[in-house]
C-alpha positions as CSV (number, residue, x, y, z in Angstrom):
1,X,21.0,94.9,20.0
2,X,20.5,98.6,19.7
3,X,23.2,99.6,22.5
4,X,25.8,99.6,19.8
5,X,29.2,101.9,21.1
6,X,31.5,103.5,18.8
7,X,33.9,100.4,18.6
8,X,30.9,98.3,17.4
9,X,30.0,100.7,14.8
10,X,33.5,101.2,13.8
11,X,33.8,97.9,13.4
12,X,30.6,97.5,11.3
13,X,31.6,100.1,9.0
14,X,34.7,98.6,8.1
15,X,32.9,95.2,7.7
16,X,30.6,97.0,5.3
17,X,33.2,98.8,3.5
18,X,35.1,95.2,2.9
19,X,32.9,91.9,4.4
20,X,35.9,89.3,3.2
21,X,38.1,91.5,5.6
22,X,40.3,89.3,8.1
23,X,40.3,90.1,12.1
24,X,43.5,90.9,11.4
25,X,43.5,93.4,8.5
26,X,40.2,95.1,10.5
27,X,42.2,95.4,14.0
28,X,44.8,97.0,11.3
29,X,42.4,99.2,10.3
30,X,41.0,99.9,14.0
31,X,43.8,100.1,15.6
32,X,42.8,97.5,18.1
33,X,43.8,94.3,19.0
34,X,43.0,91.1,17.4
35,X,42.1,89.4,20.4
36,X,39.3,93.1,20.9
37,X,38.6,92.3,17.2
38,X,37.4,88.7,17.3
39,X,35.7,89.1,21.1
40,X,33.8,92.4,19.6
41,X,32.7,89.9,16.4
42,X,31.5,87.5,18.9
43,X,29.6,89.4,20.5
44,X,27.8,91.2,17.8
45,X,26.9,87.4,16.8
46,X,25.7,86.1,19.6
47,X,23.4,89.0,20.0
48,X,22.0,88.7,15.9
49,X,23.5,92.0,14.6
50,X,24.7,89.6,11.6
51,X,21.6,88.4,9.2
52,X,23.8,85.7,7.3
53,X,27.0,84.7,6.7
54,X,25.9,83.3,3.3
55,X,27.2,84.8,0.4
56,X,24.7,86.7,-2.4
57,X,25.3,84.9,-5.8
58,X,22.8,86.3,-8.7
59,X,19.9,84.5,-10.0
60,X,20.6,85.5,-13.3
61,X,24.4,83.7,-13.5
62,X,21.8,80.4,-12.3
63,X,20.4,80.9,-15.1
64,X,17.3,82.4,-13.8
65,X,17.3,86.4,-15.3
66,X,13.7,87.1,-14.5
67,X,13.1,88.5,-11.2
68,X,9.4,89.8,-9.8
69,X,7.6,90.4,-6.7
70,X,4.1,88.7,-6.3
71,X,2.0,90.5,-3.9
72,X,-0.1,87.6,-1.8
73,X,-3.8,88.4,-0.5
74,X,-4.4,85.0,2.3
75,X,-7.1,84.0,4.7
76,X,-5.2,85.1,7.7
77,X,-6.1,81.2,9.8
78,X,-3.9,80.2,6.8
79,X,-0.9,82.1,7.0
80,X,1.1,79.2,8.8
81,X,0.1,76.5,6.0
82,X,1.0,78.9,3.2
83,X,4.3,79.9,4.4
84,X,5.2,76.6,5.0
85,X,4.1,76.1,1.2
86,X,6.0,78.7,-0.3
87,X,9.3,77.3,1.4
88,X,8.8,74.4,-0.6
89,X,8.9,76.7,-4.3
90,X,12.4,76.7,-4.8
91,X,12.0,80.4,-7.5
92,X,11.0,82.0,-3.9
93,X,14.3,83.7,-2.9
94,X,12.9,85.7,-0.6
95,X,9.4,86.3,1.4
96,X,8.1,89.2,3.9
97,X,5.3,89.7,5.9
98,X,3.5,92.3,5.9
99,X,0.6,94.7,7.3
100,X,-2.0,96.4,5.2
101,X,-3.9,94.6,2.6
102,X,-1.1,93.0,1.2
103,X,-0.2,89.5,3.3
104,X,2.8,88.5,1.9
105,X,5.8,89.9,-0.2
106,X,7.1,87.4,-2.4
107,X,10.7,87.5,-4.7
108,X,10.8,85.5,-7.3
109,X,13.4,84.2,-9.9
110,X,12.4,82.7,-12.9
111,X,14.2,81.7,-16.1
112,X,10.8,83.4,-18.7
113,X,8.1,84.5,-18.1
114,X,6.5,81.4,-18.7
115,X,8.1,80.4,-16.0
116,X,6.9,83.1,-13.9
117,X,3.2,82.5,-14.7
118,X,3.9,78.9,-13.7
119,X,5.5,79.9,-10.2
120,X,2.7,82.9,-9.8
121,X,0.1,79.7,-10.8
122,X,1.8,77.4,-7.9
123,X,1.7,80.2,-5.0
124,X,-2.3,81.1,-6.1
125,X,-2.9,77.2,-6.2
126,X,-2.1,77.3,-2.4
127,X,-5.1,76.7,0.0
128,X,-5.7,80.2,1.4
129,X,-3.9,82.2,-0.9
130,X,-6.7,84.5,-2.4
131,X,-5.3,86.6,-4.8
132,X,-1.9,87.6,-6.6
133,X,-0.7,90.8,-7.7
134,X,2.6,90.2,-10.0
135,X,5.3,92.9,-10.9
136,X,8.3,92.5,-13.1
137,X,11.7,93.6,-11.2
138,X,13.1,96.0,-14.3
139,X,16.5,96.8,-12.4
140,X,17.5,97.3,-8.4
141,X,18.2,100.7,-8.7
142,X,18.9,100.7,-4.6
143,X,20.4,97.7,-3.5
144,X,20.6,96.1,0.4
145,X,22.9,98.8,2.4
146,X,22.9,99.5,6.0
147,X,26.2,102.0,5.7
148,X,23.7,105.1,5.5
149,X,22.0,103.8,9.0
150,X,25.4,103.0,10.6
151,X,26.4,107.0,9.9
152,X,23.3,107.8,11.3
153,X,23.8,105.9,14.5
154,X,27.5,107.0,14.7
155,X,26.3,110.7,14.7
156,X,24.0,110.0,16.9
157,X,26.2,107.9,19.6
């Protein structure tokens, strides 16, 4: 990863502009081959410049409209034993390590906010885990996009 050339990024982009987009319809759109296409795709695979393949569905359509990030304070020897416990919390969507004073980053969907005090009760009730700091999602006002940093590297290739 990193040593990205313009067909890579072209390729990208039009991925970003339309992910469900055949090899076919994006060597189309390329003006390449398919065989190119589908070797370039390989590549870019095998090297992890693809996070998932899994499709975002909303939390809130599972029934599950409350969405908050708990901010998780751990005994550092513990990290292992906690992550491994927060795996098995199935309102966790989503977890991050982190530096500072802050350990963990944790996502949370819940279906009320009884709920969410019960899941934010379960992650403090962790061996290790010394503190919680909850917030309530309001509204992604930003949501994931890597478009912005593909222009970038395009301008700068």
């Amino acid at each position: 990863m990193g040593n990205l050339d313009t067909v890579d990024l072209e390729l990208l982009a039009a991925l970003a502009r339309d992910p469900r987009a055949t090899v076919v319809a994006l060597a189309e759109k390329l003006g390449l081959s398919r065989n190119t296409v589908q070797a370039r795709m390989a590549k870019l695979d095998r090297s992890g410049v693809f996070l998932s393949y899994e499709r975002a569905i909303s939390s809130s359509a599972l029934g599950f409209p409350i969405e908050a990030f708990i901010n998780v304070m751990v005994r550092q020897a513990e990290l292992p034993h906690i992550i491994t416990e927060v795996v098995r919390i199935p309102e966790v969507v989503q977890a991050h390590g982190l530096s500072g004073q802050v350990d963990l980053l944790i996502r949370v969907a819940c279906r009320d906010t009884q709920h969410l005090f019960d899941t934010d009760a379960r992650i403090l009730a962790i061996e290790g885990v010394e503190r919680t700091e909850t917030s309530l999602a309001m509204g992604e006002v930003i949501g994931y996009r890597v478009a912005p940093l593909m222009e970038m590297a395009r301008r700068e290739s």
